[in-house]
C-alpha positions in Angstrom: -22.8 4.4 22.6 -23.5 5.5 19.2 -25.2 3.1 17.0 -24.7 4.7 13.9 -21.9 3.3 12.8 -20.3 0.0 13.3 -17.2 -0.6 15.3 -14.2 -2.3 13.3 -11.8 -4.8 14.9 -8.7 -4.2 15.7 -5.3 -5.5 16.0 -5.3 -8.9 17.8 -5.8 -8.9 22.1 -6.5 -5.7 22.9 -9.3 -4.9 24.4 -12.0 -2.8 23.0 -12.2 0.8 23.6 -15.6 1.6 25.9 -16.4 5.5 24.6 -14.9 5.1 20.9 -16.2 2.7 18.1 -13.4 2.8 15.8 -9.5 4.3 16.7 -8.0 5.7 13.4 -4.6 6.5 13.8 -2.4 8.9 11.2 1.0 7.9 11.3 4.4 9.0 8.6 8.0 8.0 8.9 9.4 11.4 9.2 8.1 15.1 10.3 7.6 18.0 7.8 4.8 15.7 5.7 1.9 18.2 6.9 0.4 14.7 9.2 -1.1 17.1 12.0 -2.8 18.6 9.4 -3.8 16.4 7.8 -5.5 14.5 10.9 -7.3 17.9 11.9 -8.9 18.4 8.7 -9.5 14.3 8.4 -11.0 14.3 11.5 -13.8 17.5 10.6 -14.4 15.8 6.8 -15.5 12.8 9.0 -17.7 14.6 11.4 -19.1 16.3 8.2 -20.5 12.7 7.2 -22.8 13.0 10.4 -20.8 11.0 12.9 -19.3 11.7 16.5 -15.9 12.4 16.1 -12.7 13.4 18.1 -9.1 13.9 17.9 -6.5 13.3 20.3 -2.9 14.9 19.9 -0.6 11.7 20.7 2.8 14.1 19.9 3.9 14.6 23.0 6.6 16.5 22.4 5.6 18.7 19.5 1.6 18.9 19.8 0.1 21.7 17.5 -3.8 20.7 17.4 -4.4 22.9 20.1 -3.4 25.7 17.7 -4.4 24.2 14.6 -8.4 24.2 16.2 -7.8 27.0 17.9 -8.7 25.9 21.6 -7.0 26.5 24.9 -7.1 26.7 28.5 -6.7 23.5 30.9 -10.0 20.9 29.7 -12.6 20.7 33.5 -13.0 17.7 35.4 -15.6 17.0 37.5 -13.7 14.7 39.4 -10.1 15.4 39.6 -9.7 12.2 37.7 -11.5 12.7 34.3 -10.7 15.1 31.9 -13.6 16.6 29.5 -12.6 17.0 25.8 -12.4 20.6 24.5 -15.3 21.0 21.6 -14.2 23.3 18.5 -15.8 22.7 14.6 -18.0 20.2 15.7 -15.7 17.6 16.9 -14.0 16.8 20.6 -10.4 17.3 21.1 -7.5 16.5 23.9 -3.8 17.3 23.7 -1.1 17.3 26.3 -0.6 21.2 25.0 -3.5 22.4 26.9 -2.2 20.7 29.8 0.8 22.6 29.7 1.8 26.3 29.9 3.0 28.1 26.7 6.2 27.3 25.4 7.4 24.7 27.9 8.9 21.7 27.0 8.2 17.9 28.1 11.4 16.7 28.5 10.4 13.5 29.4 11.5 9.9 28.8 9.8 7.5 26.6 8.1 5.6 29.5 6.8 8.9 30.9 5.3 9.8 27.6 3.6 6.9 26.5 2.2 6.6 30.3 0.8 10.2 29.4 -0.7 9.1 25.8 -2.4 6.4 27.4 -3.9 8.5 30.4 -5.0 11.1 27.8 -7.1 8.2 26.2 -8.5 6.4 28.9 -8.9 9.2 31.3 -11.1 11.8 28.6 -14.5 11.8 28.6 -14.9 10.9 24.8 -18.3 11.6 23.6 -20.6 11.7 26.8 -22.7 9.1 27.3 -23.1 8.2 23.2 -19.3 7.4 22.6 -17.6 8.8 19.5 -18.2 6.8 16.2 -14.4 7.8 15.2 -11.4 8.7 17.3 -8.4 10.4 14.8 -4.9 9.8 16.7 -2.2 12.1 15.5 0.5 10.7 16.3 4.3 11.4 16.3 6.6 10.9 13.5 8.6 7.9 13.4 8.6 4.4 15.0 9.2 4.7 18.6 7.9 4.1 21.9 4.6 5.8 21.5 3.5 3.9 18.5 4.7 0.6 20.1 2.5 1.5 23.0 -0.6 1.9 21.2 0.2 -1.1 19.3 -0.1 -3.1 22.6 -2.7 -1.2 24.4 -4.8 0.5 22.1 -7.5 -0.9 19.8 -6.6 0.6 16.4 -9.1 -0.5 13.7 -7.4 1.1 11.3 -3.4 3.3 10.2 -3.4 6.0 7.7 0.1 6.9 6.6 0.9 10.3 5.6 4.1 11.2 2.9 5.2 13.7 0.1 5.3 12.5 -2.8 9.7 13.0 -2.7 11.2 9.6 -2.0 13.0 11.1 1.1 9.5 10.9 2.8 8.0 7.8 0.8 11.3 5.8 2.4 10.6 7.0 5.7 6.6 5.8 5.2 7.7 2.6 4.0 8.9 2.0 7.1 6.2 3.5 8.6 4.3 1.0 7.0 6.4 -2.4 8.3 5.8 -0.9 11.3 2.0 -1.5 11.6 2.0 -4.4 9.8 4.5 -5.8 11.8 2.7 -5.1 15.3 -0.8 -6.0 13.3 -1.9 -3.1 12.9 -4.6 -2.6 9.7 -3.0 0.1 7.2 -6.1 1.4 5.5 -4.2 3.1 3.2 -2.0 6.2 1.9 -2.3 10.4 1.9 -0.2 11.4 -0.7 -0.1 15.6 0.8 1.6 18.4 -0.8 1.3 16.6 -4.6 0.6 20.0 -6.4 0.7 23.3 -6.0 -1.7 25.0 -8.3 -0.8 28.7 -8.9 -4.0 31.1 -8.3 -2.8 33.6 -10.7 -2.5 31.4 -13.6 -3.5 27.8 -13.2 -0.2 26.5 -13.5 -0.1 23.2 -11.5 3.2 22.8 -10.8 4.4 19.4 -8.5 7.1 20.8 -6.2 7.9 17.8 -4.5 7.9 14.9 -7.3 5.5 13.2 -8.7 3.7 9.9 -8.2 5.7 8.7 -5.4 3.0 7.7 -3.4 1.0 6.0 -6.0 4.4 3.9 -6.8 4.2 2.9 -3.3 0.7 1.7 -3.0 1.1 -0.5 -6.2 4.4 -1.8 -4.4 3.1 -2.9 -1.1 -0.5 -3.2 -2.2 -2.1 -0.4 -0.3 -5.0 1.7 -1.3 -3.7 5.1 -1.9 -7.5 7.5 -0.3 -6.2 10.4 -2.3 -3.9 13.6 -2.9 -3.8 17.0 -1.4 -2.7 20.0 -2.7 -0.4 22.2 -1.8 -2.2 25.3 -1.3 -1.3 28.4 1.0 -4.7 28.7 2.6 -4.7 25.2 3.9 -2.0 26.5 6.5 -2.9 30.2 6.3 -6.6 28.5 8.2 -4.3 25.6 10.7 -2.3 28.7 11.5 -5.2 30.9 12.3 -7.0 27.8 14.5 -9.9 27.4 11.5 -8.8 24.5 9.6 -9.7 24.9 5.9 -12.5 22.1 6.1 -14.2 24.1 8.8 -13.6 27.7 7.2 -14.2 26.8 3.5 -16.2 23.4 3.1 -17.3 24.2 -0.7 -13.6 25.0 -1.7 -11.4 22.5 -3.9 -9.2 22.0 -0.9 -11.5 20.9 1.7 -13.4 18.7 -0.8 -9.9 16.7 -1.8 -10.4 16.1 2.2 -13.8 15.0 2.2 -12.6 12.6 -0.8 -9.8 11.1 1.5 -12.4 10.6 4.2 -14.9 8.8 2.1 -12.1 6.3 0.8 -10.9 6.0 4.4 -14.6 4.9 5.2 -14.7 2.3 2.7 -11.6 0.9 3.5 -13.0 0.5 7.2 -16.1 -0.7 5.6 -14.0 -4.1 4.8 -12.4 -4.8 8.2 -14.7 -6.9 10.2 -17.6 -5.7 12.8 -16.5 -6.4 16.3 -19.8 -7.7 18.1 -22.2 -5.4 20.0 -22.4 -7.1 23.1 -18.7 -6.6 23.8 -19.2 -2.9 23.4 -22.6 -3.2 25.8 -21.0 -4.6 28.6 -17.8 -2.4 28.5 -20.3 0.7 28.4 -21.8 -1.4 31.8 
Protein backbone atom coordinates (compact mmCIF):
# COMPACT_ATOMS: atom_id res chain seq x y z
CA UNK A 1 0.00 0.00 0.00
CA UNK A 2 0.99 3.39 -0.95
CA UNK A 3 2.45 5.47 1.62
CA UNK A 4 2.26 8.61 0.11
CA UNK A 5 -0.71 9.78 1.22
CA UNK A 6 -2.67 9.30 4.28
CA UNK A 7 -5.82 7.39 4.52
CA UNK A 8 -8.92 9.49 5.93
CA UNK A 9 -11.66 7.88 8.08
CA UNK A 10 -14.72 7.18 7.17
CA UNK A 11 -18.29 6.99 8.04
CA UNK A 12 -18.66 5.07 11.40
CA UNK A 13 -18.34 0.81 11.29
CA UNK A 14 -17.29 0.07 8.15
CA UNK A 15 -14.48 -1.53 7.65
CA UNK A 16 -11.51 -0.19 5.91
CA UNK A 17 -10.89 -0.76 2.34
CA UNK A 18 -7.50 -3.13 1.83
CA UNK A 19 -6.26 -1.80 -1.88
CA UNK A 20 -7.67 2.01 -1.55
CA UNK A 21 -6.56 4.69 1.06
CA UNK A 22 -9.27 7.12 0.63
CA UNK A 23 -13.01 6.36 -1.28
CA UNK A 24 -14.23 9.72 -2.76
CA UNK A 25 -17.55 9.42 -3.97
CA UNK A 26 -19.36 12.22 -6.50
CA UNK A 27 -22.88 12.18 -5.85
CA UNK A 28 -26.04 15.00 -7.26
CA UNK A 29 -29.69 14.79 -6.71
CA UNK A 30 -30.73 14.70 -10.21
CA UNK A 31 -29.06 13.55 -13.76
CA UNK A 32 -28.16 16.10 -16.50
CA UNK A 33 -25.60 18.08 -13.94
CA UNK A 34 -22.46 16.88 -16.04
CA UNK A 35 -21.49 14.36 -12.47
CA UNK A 36 -19.76 11.63 -14.84
CA UNK A 37 -17.82 14.20 -16.06
CA UNK A 38 -17.03 15.70 -13.66
CA UNK A 39 -15.67 12.46 -11.72
CA UNK A 40 -13.56 11.56 -14.89
CA UNK A 41 -11.82 14.69 -15.12
CA UNK A 42 -11.59 14.87 -10.98
CA UNK A 43 -10.23 11.73 -10.91
CA UNK A 44 -7.05 12.62 -13.79
CA UNK A 45 -6.50 16.32 -11.90
CA UNK A 46 -5.81 13.96 -8.83
CA UNK A 47 -3.54 11.59 -10.49
CA UNK A 48 -1.85 14.78 -11.94
CA UNK A 49 -0.86 15.63 -8.12
CA UNK A 50 1.42 12.31 -8.31
CA UNK A 51 -0.93 9.88 -6.56
CA UNK A 52 -2.46 6.33 -7.56
CA UNK A 53 -5.74 6.87 -8.59
CA UNK A 54 -8.90 5.02 -10.02
CA UNK A 55 -12.38 5.33 -10.84
CA UNK A 56 -15.05 3.08 -10.65
CA UNK A 57 -18.53 3.61 -12.61
CA UNK A 58 -21.11 2.85 -9.66
CA UNK A 59 -24.19 3.83 -12.42
CA UNK A 60 -25.36 0.73 -13.12
CA UNK A 61 -27.84 1.51 -15.30
CA UNK A 62 -26.45 4.39 -17.32
CA UNK A 63 -22.53 3.91 -17.06
CA UNK A 64 -20.61 6.27 -19.62
CA UNK A 65 -16.90 6.21 -18.18
CA UNK A 66 -16.11 3.53 -20.37
CA UNK A 67 -16.70 5.97 -23.23
CA UNK A 68 -15.78 9.08 -21.57
CA UNK A 69 -11.84 7.35 -21.10
CA UNK A 70 -12.17 5.68 -24.06
CA UNK A 71 -11.51 1.92 -22.93
CA UNK A 72 -13.31 -1.26 -23.82
CA UNK A 73 -13.26 -4.91 -24.04
CA UNK A 74 -14.16 -7.35 -21.03
CA UNK A 75 -11.07 -6.29 -18.04
CA UNK A 76 -8.66 -10.15 -17.66
CA UNK A 77 -8.63 -12.15 -14.70
CA UNK A 78 -6.23 -14.33 -13.74
CA UNK A 79 -8.47 -16.30 -11.66
CA UNK A 80 -11.90 -16.32 -12.80
CA UNK A 81 -12.58 -14.52 -9.66
CA UNK A 82 -10.62 -11.16 -9.87
CA UNK A 83 -11.12 -8.70 -12.22
CA UNK A 84 -7.98 -6.30 -13.32
CA UNK A 85 -8.77 -2.62 -13.74
CA UNK A 86 -8.61 -1.25 -17.31
CA UNK A 87 -5.56 1.60 -17.38
CA UNK A 88 -6.27 4.77 -19.67
CA UNK A 89 -4.66 8.63 -18.76
CA UNK A 90 -2.76 7.41 -16.08
CA UNK A 91 -5.35 6.18 -13.83
CA UNK A 92 -7.32 2.53 -13.24
CA UNK A 93 -10.83 2.20 -14.15
CA UNK A 94 -13.87 -0.48 -13.75
CA UNK A 95 -17.47 -0.21 -15.03
CA UNK A 96 -20.20 -2.63 -15.34
CA UNK A 97 -20.24 -1.28 -19.28
CA UNK A 98 -17.30 -3.23 -20.20
CA UNK A 99 -18.83 -6.18 -18.66
CA UNK A 100 -21.63 -5.87 -20.87
CA UNK A 101 -22.23 -5.93 -24.75
CA UNK A 102 -23.10 -2.74 -26.52
CA UNK A 103 -26.32 -1.28 -26.05
CA UNK A 104 -27.90 -3.85 -23.69
CA UNK A 105 -29.71 -2.96 -20.88
CA UNK A 106 -29.46 -4.13 -17.01
CA UNK A 107 -32.82 -4.44 -16.17
CA UNK A 108 -32.15 -5.44 -12.94
CA UNK A 109 -33.69 -4.91 -9.43
CA UNK A 110 -32.17 -2.80 -6.87
CA UNK A 111 -30.74 -5.78 -4.79
CA UNK A 112 -29.19 -7.12 -8.01
CA UNK A 113 -27.49 -3.87 -8.63
CA UNK A 114 -26.05 -2.93 -5.49
CA UNK A 115 -24.83 -6.80 -5.18
CA UNK A 116 -23.01 -5.86 -8.61
CA UNK A 117 -21.50 -2.35 -7.20
CA UNK A 118 -20.13 -4.10 -4.36
CA UNK A 119 -18.58 -7.02 -6.40
CA UNK A 120 -17.06 -4.46 -8.78
CA UNK A 121 -15.30 -3.00 -5.60
CA UNK A 122 -14.14 -5.75 -3.72
CA UNK A 123 -13.56 -8.06 -6.52
CA UNK A 124 -10.96 -5.43 -8.84
CA UNK A 125 -7.63 -5.58 -8.42
CA UNK A 126 -7.17 -1.77 -7.43
CA UNK A 127 -3.67 -0.72 -7.72
CA UNK A 128 -1.47 -3.97 -7.62
CA UNK A 129 0.33 -4.64 -4.87
CA UNK A 130 0.72 -0.53 -3.83
CA UNK A 131 -3.10 0.14 -3.42
CA UNK A 132 -4.52 3.32 -4.88
CA UNK A 133 -4.11 6.58 -2.82
CA UNK A 134 -7.72 7.71 -4.14
CA UNK A 135 -10.65 5.79 -5.47
CA UNK A 136 -13.36 8.38 -7.45
CA UNK A 137 -17.00 6.68 -7.22
CA UNK A 138 -19.33 7.95 -9.77
CA UNK A 139 -22.19 7.22 -8.71
CA UNK A 140 -25.94 7.39 -9.87
CA UNK A 141 -28.11 10.29 -9.55
CA UNK A 142 -30.48 10.38 -6.71
CA UNK A 143 -30.88 8.70 -3.29
CA UNK A 144 -31.58 5.14 -3.73
CA UNK A 145 -30.47 1.81 -3.08
CA UNK A 146 -26.99 2.07 -4.39
CA UNK A 147 -26.05 5.05 -2.38
CA UNK A 148 -27.67 3.40 0.79
CA UNK A 149 -25.46 0.45 0.00
CA UNK A 150 -22.29 2.09 -0.01
CA UNK A 151 -23.31 4.02 2.98
CA UNK A 152 -23.35 0.64 4.95
CA UNK A 153 -20.63 -1.18 3.28
CA UNK A 154 -18.22 1.00 1.81
CA UNK A 155 -15.64 3.22 3.61
CA UNK A 156 -16.33 6.65 2.13
CA UNK A 157 -13.81 9.30 3.54
CA UNK A 158 -15.30 11.72 1.83
CA UNK A 159 -18.93 13.08 -0.81
CA UNK A 160 -18.61 15.59 -3.41
CA UNK A 161 -21.88 16.80 -4.70
CA UNK A 162 -22.28 17.89 -8.05
CA UNK A 163 -25.30 20.76 -9.23
CA UNK A 164 -26.04 23.65 -11.81
CA UNK A 165 -26.19 26.53 -10.59
CA UNK A 166 -30.49 26.56 -11.58
CA UNK A 167 -32.38 25.88 -8.32
CA UNK A 168 -34.07 22.87 -10.15
CA UNK A 169 -30.64 21.07 -9.56
CA UNK A 170 -29.46 22.95 -6.30
CA UNK A 171 -33.01 21.36 -4.67
CA UNK A 172 -32.26 18.14 -5.85
CA UNK A 173 -28.48 18.47 -4.26
CA UNK A 174 -29.81 19.63 -1.17
CA UNK A 175 -31.20 16.54 -0.75
CA UNK A 176 -28.46 14.96 -1.97
CA UNK A 177 -26.74 16.43 0.71
CA UNK A 178 -29.27 15.16 3.82
CA UNK A 179 -28.64 12.23 2.37
CA UNK A 180 -24.94 11.77 3.31
CA UNK A 181 -25.16 13.49 6.28
CA UNK A 182 -27.88 11.49 7.35
CA UNK A 183 -26.10 7.97 6.80
CA UNK A 184 -22.71 9.83 8.07
CA UNK A 185 -21.26 10.30 5.35
CA UNK A 186 -18.46 13.36 5.26
CA UNK A 187 -19.66 15.95 2.47
CA UNK A 188 -16.31 17.63 1.54
CA UNK A 189 -17.97 19.96 -0.33
CA UNK A 190 -19.76 21.40 -3.64
CA UNK A 191 -19.03 21.55 -7.79
CA UNK A 192 -20.84 24.19 -8.93
CA UNK A 193 -20.56 22.76 -13.13
CA UNK A 194 -21.89 24.51 -16.08
CA UNK A 195 -21.70 28.24 -14.18
CA UNK A 196 -20.55 30.11 -17.42
CA UNK A 197 -20.26 29.79 -20.74
CA UNK A 198 -17.64 32.07 -22.05
CA UNK A 199 -18.13 32.74 -25.85
CA UNK A 200 -14.70 32.08 -27.86
CA UNK A 201 -15.52 34.56 -30.47
CA UNK A 202 -15.98 37.49 -28.23
CA UNK A 203 -15.33 36.95 -24.51
CA UNK A 204 -18.79 37.30 -23.56
CA UNK A 205 -19.27 35.26 -20.38
CA UNK A 206 -22.65 34.63 -20.34
CA UNK A 207 -24.26 32.31 -17.21
CA UNK A 208 -26.93 30.21 -18.89
CA UNK A 209 -28.08 28.46 -16.09
CA UNK A 210 -28.34 31.18 -13.13
CA UNK A 211 -26.04 32.48 -11.15
CA UNK A 212 -24.71 31.82 -7.70
CA UNK A 213 -26.84 29.11 -6.75
CA UNK A 214 -24.40 26.95 -5.51
CA UNK A 215 -22.52 29.39 -3.57
CA UNK A 216 -26.05 30.32 -1.85
CA UNK A 217 -26.10 26.77 -0.91
CA UNK A 218 -22.75 26.33 0.67
CA UNK A 219 -23.36 29.52 2.89
CA UNK A 220 -26.81 27.77 3.79
CA UNK A 221 -25.73 24.45 4.97
CA UNK A 222 -22.15 25.38 5.62
CA UNK A 223 -20.31 23.50 3.06
CA UNK A 224 -17.16 24.47 1.32
CA UNK A 225 -18.03 25.20 -2.25
CA UNK A 226 -14.08 23.47 -4.22
CA UNK A 227 -14.98 25.56 -7.22
CA UNK A 228 -16.89 26.33 -10.63
CA UNK A 229 -16.62 24.91 -14.06
CA UNK A 230 -17.38 26.26 -17.13
CA UNK A 231 -19.49 25.50 -19.62
CA UNK A 232 -17.31 25.08 -22.51
CA UNK A 233 -17.96 22.83 -25.72
CA UNK A 234 -14.63 21.08 -25.64
CA UNK A 235 -15.06 19.75 -22.29
CA UNK A 236 -17.62 17.28 -23.91
CA UNK A 237 -16.34 17.49 -27.48
CA UNK A 238 -12.92 15.42 -25.38
CA UNK A 239 -15.61 13.02 -22.90
CA UNK A 240 -17.29 12.27 -26.17
CA UNK A 241 -14.19 11.41 -28.03
CA UNK A 242 -12.77 9.13 -24.85
CA UNK A 243 -9.82 11.98 -24.08
CA UNK A 244 -11.24 13.86 -21.23
CA UNK A 245 -10.21 17.53 -21.41
CA UNK A 246 -7.69 17.25 -18.35
CA UNK A 247 -5.85 14.52 -20.23
CA UNK A 248 -6.03 16.18 -23.81
CA UNK A 249 -5.43 19.88 -22.74
CA UNK A 250 -3.78 20.07 -19.12
CA UNK A 251 -2.47 23.89 -19.75
CA UNK A 252 -6.05 25.01 -20.95
CA UNK A 253 -8.41 27.21 -18.60
CA UNK A 254 -10.71 24.32 -18.46
CA UNK A 255 -8.64 21.64 -17.13
CA UNK A 256 -6.91 23.98 -14.67
CA UNK A 257 -10.60 25.04 -13.12
CA UNK A 258 -10.37 21.04 -12.51
CA UNK A 259 -7.05 20.96 -11.05
CA UNK A 260 -8.38 23.91 -8.75
CA UNK A 261 -11.45 21.71 -7.60
CA UNK A 262 -9.01 18.91 -6.88
CA UNK A 263 -6.64 20.81 -4.82
CA UNK A 264 -9.67 22.23 -2.60
CA UNK A 265 -11.00 18.66 -2.44
CA UNK A 266 -7.48 17.71 -0.97
CA UNK A 267 -7.56 20.07 1.64
CA UNK A 268 -10.86 19.36 2.71
CA UNK A 269 -9.61 15.67 3.10
CA UNK A 270 -6.68 17.13 4.71
CA UNK A 271 -9.08 17.92 7.89
CA UNK A 272 -10.90 14.51 8.28
CA UNK A 273 -8.85 12.42 10.63
CA UNK A 274 -5.98 9.72 9.62
CA UNK A 275 -7.20 6.28 10.11
CA UNK A 276 -4.12 4.34 11.75
CA UNK A 277 -1.61 2.37 9.74
CA UNK A 278 -1.64 -0.70 11.33
CA UNK A 279 -5.27 -1.35 10.42
CA UNK A 280 -4.36 -0.83 6.78
CA UNK A 281 -1.07 -3.39 7.37
CA UNK A 282 -3.00 -6.17 8.58
CA UNK A 283 -5.84 -5.89 6.02
CA UNK A 284 -3.11 -5.82 3.23
CA UNK A 285 -1.89 -9.26 5.36
Amino acid sequence: MSSRVAARSAQPNVAPNARVRNIIAVGSGKGGVGKSTVSVNLALALAATGARVGILDADIYGPSIPTMLGIAGKPDSPDNKHIVPKQAHGIEAMSIGLLVEGDTPMIWRGPMATSALTQLLGDTLWGGDEGLDYLVLDLPPGTGDIQLTLAQKVPVAGAVIVTTPQEVATMDARKALAMFNKVQVPVLGLVENMAQHVCTNCGHVEHLFGQGGAQAMAERYGVPLLGSLPLDATIREHADAGTPIVAAAPDGAPAQAYAAVARALLAELEKRPKVGRGILASLMG
